[in-house]
C-alpha positions as a Markdown table, in Angstrom:
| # | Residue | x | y | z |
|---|---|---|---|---|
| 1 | Unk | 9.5 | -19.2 | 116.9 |
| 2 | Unk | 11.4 | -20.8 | 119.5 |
| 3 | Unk | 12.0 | -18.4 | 123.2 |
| 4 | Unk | 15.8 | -16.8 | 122.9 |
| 5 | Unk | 17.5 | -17.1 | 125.9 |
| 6 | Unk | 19.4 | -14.5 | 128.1 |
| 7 | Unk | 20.8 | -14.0 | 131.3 |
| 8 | Unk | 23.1 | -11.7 | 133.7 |
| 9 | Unk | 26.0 | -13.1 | 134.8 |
| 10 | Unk | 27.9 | -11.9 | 138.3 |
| 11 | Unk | 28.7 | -12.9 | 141.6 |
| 12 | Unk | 26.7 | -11.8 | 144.2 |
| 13 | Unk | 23.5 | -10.9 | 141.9 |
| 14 | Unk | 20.9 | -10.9 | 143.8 |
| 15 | Unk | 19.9 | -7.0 | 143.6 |
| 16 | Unk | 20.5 | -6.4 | 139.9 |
| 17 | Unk | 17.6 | -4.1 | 138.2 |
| 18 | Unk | 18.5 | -6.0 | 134.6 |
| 19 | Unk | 15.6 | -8.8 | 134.6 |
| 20 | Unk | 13.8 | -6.0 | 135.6 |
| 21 | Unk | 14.6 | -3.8 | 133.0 |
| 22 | Unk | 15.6 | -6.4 | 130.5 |
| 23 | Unk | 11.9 | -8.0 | 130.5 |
| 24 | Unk | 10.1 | -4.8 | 129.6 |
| 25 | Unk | 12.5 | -4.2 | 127.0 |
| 26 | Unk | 12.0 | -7.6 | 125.2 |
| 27 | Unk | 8.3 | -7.0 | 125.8 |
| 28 | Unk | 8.4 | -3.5 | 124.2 |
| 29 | Unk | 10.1 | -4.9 | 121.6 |
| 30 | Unk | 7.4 | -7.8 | 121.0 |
| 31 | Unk | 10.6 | -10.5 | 120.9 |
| 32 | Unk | 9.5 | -13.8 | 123.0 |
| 33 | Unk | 12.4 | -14.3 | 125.3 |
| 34 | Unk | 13.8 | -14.8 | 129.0 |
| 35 | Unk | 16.1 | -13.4 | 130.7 |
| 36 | Unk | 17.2 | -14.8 | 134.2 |
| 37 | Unk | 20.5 | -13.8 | 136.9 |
| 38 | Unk | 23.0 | -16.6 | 137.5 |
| 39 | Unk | 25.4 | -16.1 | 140.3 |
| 40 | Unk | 28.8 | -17.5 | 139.0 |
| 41 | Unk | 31.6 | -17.3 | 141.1 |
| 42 | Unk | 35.2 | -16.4 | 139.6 |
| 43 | Unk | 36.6 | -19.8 | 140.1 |
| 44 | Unk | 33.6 | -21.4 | 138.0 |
| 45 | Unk | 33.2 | -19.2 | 135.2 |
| 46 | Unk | 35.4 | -21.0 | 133.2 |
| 47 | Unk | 32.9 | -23.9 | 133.3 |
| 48 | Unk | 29.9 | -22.4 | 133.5 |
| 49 | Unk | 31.2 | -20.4 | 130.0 |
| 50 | Unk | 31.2 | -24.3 | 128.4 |
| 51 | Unk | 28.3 | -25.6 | 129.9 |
| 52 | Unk | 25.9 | -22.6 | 130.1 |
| 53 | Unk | 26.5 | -19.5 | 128.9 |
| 54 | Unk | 27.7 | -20.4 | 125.7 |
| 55 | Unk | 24.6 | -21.9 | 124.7 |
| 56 | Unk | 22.3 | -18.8 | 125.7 |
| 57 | Unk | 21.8 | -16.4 | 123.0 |
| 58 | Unk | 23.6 | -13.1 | 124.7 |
| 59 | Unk | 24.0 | -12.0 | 128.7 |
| 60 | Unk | 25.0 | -9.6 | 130.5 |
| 61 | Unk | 28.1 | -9.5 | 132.6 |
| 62 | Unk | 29.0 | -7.3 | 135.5 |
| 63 | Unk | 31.1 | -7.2 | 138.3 |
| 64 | Unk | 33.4 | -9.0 | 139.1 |
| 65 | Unk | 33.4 | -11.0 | 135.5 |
| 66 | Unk | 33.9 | -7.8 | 133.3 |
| 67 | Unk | 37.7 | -8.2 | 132.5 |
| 68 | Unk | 37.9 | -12.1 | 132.5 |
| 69 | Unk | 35.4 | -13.0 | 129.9 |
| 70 | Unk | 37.8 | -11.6 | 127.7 |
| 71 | Unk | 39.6 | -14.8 | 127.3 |
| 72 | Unk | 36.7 | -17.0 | 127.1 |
| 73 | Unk | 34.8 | -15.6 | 124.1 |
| 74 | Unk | 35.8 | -15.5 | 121.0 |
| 75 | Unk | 36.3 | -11.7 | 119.8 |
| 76 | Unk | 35.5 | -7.9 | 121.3 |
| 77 | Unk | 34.6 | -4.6 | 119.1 |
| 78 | Unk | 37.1 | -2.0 | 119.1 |
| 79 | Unk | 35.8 | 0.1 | 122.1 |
| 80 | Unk | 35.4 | -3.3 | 124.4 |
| 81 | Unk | 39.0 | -3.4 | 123.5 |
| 82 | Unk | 40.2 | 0.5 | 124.3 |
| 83 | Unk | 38.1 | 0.3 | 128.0 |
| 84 | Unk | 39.4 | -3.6 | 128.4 |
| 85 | Unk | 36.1 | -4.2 | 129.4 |
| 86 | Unk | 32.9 | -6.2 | 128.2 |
| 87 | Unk | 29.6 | -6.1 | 130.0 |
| 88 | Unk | 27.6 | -7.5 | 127.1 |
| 89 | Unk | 27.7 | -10.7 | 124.7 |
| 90 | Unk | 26.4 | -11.5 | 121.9 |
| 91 | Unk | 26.5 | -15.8 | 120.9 |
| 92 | Unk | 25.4 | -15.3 | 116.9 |
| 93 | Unk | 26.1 | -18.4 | 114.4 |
| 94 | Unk | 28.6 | -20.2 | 117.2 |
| 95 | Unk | 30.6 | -17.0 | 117.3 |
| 96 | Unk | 30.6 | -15.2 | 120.6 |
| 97 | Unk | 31.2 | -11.3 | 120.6 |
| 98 | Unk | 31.9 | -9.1 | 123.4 |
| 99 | Unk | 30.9 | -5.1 | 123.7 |
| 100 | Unk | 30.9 | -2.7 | 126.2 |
| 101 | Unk | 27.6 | -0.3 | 126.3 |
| 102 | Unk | 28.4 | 1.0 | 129.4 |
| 103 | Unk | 29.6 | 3.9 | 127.3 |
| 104 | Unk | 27.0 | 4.5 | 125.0 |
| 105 | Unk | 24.5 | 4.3 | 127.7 |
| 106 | Unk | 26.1 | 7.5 | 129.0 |
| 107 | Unk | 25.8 | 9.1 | 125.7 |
| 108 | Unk | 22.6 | 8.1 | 125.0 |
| 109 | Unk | 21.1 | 9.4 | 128.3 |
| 110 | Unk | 22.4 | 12.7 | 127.6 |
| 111 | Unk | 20.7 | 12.9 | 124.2 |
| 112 | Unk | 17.6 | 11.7 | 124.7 |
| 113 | Unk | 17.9 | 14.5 | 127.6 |
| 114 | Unk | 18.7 | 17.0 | 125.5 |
| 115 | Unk | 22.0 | 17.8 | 126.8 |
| 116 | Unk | 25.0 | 18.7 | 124.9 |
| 117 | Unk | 28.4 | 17.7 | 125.6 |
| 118 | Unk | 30.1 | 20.8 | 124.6 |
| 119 | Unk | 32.2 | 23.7 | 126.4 |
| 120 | Unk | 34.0 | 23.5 | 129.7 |
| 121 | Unk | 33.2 | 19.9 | 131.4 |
| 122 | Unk | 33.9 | 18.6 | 134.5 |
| 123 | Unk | 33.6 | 15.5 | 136.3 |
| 124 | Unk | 33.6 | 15.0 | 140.1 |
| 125 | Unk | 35.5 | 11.9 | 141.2 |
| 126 | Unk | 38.1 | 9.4 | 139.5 |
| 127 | Unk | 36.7 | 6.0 | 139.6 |
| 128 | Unk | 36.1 | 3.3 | 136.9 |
| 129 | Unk | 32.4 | 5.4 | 136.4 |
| 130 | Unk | 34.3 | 8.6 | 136.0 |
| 131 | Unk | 36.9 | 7.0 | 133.4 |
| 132 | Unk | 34.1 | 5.8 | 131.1 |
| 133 | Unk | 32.5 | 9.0 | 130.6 |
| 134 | Unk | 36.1 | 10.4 | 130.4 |
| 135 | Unk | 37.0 | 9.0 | 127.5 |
| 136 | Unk | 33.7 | 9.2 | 126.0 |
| 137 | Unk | 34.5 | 13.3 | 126.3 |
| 138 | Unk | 37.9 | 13.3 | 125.3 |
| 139 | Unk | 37.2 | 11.3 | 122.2 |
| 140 | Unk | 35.2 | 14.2 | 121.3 |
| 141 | Unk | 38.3 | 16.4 | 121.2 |
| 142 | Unk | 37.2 | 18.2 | 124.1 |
| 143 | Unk | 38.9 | 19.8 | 127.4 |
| 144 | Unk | 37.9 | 17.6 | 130.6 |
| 145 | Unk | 38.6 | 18.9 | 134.0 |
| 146 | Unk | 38.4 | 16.3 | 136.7 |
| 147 | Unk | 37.5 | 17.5 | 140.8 |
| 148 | Unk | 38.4 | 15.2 | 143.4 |
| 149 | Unk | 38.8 | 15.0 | 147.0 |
| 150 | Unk | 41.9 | 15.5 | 148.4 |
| 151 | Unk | 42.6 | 11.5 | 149.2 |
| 152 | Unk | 42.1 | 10.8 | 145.4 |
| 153 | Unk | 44.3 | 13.7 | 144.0 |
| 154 | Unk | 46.8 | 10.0 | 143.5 |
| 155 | Unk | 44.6 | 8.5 | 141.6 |
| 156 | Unk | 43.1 | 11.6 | 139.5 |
| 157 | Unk | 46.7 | 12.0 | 138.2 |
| 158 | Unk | 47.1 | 8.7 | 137.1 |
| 159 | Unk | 43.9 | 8.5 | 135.3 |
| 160 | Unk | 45.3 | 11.7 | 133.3 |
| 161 | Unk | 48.1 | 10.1 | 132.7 |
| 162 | Unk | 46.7 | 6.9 | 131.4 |
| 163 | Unk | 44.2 | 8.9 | 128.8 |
| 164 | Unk | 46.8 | 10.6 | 127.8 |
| 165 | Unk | 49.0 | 8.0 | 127.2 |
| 166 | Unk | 46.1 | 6.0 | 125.4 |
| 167 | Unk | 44.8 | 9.8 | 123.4 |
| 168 | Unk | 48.0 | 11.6 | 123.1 |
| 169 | Unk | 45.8 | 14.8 | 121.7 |
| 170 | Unk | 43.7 | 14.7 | 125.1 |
| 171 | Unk | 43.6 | 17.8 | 127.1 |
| 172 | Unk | 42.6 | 16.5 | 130.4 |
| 173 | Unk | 43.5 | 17.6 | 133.8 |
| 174 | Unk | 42.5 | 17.6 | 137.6 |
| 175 | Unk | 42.0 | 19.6 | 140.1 |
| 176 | Unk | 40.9 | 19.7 | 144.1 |
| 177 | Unk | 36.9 | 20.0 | 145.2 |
| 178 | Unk | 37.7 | 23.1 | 147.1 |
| 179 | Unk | 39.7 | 24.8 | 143.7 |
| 180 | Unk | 36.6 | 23.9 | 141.8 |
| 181 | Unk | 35.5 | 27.7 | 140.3 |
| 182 | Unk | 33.7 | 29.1 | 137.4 |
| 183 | Unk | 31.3 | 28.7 | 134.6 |
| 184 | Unk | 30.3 | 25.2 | 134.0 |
| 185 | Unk | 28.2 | 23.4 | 130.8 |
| 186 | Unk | 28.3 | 19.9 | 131.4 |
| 187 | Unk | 28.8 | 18.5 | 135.3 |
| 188 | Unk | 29.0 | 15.3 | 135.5 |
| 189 | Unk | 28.4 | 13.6 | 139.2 |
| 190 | Unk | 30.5 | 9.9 | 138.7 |
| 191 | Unk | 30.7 | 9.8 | 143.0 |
| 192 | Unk | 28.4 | 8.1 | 145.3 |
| 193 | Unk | 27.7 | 11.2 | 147.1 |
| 194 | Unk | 23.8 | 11.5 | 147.5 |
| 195 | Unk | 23.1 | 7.9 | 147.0 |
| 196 | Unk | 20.5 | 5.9 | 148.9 |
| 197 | Unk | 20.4 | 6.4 | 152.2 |
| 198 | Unk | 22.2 | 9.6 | 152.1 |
| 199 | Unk | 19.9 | 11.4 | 150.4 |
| 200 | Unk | 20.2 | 14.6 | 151.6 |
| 201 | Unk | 24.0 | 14.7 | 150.3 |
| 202 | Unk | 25.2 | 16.6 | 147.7 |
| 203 | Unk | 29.0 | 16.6 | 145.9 |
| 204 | Unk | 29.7 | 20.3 | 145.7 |
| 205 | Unk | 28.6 | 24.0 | 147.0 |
| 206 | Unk | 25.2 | 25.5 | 146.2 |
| 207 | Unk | 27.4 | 28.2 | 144.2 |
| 208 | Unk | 28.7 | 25.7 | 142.3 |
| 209 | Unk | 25.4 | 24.2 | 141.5 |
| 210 | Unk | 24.2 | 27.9 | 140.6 |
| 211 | Unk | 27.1 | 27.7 | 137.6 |
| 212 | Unk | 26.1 | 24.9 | 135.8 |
| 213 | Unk | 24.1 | 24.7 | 132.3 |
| 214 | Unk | 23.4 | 21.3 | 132.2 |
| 215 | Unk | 24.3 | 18.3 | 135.1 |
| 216 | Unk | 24.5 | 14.4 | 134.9 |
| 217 | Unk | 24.2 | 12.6 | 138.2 |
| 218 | Unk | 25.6 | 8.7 | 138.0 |
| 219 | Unk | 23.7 | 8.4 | 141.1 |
| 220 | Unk | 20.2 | 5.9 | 140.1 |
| 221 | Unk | 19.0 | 5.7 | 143.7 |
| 222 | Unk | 17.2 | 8.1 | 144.0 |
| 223 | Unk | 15.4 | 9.2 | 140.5 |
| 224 | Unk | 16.4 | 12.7 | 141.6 |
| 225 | Unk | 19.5 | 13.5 | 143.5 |
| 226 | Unk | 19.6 | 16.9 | 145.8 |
| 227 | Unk | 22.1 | 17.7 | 143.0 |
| 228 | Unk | 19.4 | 17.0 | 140.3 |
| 229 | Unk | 16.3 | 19.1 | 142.2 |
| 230 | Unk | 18.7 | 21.9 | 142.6 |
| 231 | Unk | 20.1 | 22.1 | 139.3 |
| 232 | Unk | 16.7 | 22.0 | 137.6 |
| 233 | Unk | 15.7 | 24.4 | 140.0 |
| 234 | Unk | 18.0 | 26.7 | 139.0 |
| 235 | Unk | 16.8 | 26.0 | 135.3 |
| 236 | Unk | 19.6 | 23.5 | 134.4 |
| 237 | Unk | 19.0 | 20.7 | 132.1 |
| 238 | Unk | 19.5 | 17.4 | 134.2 |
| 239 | Unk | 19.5 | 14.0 | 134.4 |
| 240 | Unk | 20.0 | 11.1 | 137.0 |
| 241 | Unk | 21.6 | 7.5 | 136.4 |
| 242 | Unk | 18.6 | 5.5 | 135.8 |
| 243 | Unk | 18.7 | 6.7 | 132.3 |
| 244 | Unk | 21.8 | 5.6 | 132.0 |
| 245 | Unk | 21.5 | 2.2 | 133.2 |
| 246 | Unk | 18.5 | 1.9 | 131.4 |
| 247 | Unk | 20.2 | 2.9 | 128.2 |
| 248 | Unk | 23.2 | 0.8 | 128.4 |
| 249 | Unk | 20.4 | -2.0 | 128.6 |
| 250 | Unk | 18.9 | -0.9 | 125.2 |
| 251 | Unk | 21.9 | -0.6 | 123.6 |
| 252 | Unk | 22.6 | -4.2 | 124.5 |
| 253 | Unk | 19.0 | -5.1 | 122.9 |
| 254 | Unk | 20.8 | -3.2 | 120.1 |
| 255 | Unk | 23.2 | -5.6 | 119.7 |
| 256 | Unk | 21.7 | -8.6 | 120.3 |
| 257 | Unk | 18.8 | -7.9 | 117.8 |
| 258 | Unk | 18.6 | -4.5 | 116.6 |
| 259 | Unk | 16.2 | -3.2 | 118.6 |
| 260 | Unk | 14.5 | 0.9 | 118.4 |
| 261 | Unk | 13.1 | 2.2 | 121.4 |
| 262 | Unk | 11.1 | 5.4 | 121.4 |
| 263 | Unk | 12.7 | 8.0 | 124.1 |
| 264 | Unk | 9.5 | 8.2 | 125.6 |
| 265 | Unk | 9.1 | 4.7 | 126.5 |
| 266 | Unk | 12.6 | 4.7 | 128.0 |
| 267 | Unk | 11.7 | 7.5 | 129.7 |
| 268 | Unk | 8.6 | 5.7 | 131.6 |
| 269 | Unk | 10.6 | 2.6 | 131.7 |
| 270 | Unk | 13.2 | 4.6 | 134.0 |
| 271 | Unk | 10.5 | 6.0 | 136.5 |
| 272 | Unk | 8.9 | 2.4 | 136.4 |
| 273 | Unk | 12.6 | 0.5 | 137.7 |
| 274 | Unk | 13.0 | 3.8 | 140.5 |
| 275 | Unk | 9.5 | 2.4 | 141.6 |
| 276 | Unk | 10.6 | -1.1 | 141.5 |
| 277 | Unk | 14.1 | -0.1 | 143.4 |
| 278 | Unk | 12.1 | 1.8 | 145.7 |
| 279 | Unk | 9.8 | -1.6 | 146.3 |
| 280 | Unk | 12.9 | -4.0 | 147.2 |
């Protein structure tokens, strides 16, 4: 059997985790491939489309190509199209298909954490992080409360808007960090805050941290956030980004050639990439 070939695609690349985590993954799978980064700037992706990456067997894509291999490839699935987004193709019988699994990581990191996605949720920030898992909730038929800072109260309000517009049965809304109250099941951290080297940072109050059931952290740099040590401390299911990074990886082994991965292994495989971020 011939070696497949893969590749991530971006521009700059140089610190992306995904040979990293993409390796073990075809090794854990037993499939003989590689998997290599190629910097590709906007103005030659076009080119580099013809000459290279049409003639791997799938790749990667991330910023800033995510929105512009749109045009280049030859069809999307149905969620690629409702995010307008693709961070993974697939090249099968000269046909190239796009997907977005940034999505599904999310999801799948929650499960295989054992975390519902049920009750009154809220997610801190407004970015394009915050809007994936957004829709991701609302497509559930759920309520979805967004906190923000103050300087992105502009932005929070649009993003209701535009779910709104796009799921006219949403019930999503915002509100200010300091207005942040209450009970909360599922807390989902989509900022920076607490990211490498500001460790010791956290998005919200102690007494917000003491209302929450179950937290997600976005944050994959550290393992475990302040947020995440005092959450489980306070006997809160929670999980940290790696698993979701990790996840949305699988789930592109999923499509390129259905691929299972036991939880466990992922599990190990996310404390093995902290290591190797830790190692850079």
């Amino acid at each position: 059997m011939s070696t497949k070939k893969f590749a991530v695609i971006g521009h700059p690349i140089g610190h992306t985790m995904s040979p990293f985590i993409h390796k073990r993954l075809f090794e854990l799978a037993g499939i003989e491939a590689e998997y290599t980064k190629l910097d590709i700037s906007p103005d030659n992706l076009a080119e580099e489309y013809k000459n290279t990456l049409s003639k791997l067997d799938g790749y990667n894509i991330t910023i800033p190509h995510k929105q512009n291999i749109i045009s280049l490839i030859d069809q999307i699935d149905d969620k690629a199209k409702m995010y307008g987004s693709v961070n993974t193709v697939a090249n099968r019988n000269g046909i190239a298909t796009g997907y977005t699994t940034d999505p599904d990581g999310f999801l799948k990191a929650l499960e295989a954490a054992e975390i519902p996605i049920r009750g009154r949720i809220v997610i801190l920030g407004c970015g394009g992080v915050a809007r994936t898992m957004a829709y991701e909730v609302v497509l559930k038929n759920l309520p979805l409360l967004f906190a923000v800072r103050d300087d992105d109260i502009g932005i929070a309000k649009n993003l209701c808007k535009e779910i709104k517009q796009t799921l006219p049965d949403s019930n999503v809304e915002f509100c200010r960090l300091s207005e942040l109250s209450g009970d909360i099941d599922l807390l989902v951290n989509a900022t920076p805050v607490g990211m490498f080297p500001k460790v010791d940072n956290q998005p919200i109050s102690d007494s917000i941290i003491n209302r929450c059931a179950n937290v997600f952290d976005a944050v994959y740099n550290p393992l475990e956030t302040v947020l995440i040590k005092k959450a489980k401390a306070n006997g809160a299911k929670a999980e940290g980004g790696m698993a979701m990074l990790v996840w949305q990886a699988v789930v592109s082994h999923e499509k390129w050639d259905g691929s299972f991965y036991d939880k466990y292994d992922i599990a190990k495989l996310c404390i093995d990439s902290s290591n190797e971020l830790k190692n850079r």
